[in-house]
C-alpha positions in Angstrom: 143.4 99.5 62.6 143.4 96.1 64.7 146.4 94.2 63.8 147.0 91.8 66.8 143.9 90.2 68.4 143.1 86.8 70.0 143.5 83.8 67.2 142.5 86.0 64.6 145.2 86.8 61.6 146.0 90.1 60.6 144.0 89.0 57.0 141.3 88.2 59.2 141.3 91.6 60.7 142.0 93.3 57.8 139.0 91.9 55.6 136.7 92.7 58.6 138.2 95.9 58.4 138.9 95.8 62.3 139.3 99.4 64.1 138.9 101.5 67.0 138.6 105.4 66.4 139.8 107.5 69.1 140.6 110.6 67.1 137.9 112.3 68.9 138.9 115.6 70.5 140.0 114.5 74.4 137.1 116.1 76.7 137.7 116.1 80.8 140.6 113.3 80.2 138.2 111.0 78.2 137.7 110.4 74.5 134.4 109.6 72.8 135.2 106.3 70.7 133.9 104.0 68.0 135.0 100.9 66.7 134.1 98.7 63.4 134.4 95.1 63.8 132.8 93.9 60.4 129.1 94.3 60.8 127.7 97.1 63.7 129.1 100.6 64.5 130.1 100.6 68.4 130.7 103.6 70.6 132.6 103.9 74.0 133.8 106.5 76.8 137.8 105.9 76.9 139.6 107.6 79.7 143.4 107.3 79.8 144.8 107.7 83.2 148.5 108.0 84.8 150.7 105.3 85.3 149.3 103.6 81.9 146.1 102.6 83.2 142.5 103.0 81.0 139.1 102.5 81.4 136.6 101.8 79.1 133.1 102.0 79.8 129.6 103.1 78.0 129.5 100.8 75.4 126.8 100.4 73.1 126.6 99.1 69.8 123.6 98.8 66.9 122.2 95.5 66.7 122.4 94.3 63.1 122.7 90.5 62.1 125.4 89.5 60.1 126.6 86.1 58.9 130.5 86.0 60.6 130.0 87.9 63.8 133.2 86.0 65.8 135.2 88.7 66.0 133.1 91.0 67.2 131.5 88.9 69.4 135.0 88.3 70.8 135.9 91.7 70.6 133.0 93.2 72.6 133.6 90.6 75.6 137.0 91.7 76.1 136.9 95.6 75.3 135.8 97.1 78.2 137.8 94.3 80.5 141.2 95.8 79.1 142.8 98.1 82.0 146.4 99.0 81.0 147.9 100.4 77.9 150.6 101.5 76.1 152.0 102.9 72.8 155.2 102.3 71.4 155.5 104.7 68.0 152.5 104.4 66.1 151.1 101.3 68.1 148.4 101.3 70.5 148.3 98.3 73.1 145.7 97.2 75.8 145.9 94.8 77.7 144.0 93.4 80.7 145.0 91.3 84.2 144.8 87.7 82.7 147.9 88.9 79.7 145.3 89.4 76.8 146.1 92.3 74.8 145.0 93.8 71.5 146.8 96.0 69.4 146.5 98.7 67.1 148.3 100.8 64.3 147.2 104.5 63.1 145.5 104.2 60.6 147.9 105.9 58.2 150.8 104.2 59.1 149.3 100.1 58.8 
């Protein structure tokens, strides 16, 4: 689940029911990912590599119309920029070379 993105509050991202998926199993160091960000389904190639550094690339995403689509729209023009990461317990950070970051929380422990 997305707690910590942008401008956007956490009630924000929580009635968008905000999230990235990566419980996919971990092929050739890279993960076959989704993410929800209120109105289409997006998938993504995540590779996690030493020294706390991740790409993201592959994205595609269906192409339905919805009434509030800002924080997708902002969430797909940052994604795949994001290079580092980190996790700290259940938290999942990434962040990119200008400071913006985005975090998430398992899903069973938010």
């Amino acid at each position: 689940m997305l707690v910590s993105f942008d401008n956007f509050t956490k009630d924000q991202l929580i009635a968008q029911k905000a999230e990235v998926n990566l419980t996919a199993k971990m092929e050739d160091g890279k993960i076959q990912g989704s993410a929800y960000m209120g109105c289409n389904q997006m998938s993504f190639i995540t590779e996690f590599k030493k020294n706390g550094k991740v790409k993201i690339s592959q994205g595609v995403s269906t192409m339905k119309a919805c009434q509030d689509m800002t924080l997708e729209t902002a969430f797909q023009k940052k994604f795949d920029t994001m290079t580092k990461y980190s996790l700290e317990g259940h938290f999942l950070t990434l962040s990119d070379d200008n400071g913006n970051s985005m975090k998430f929380v398992a899903a069973d422990w938010d």
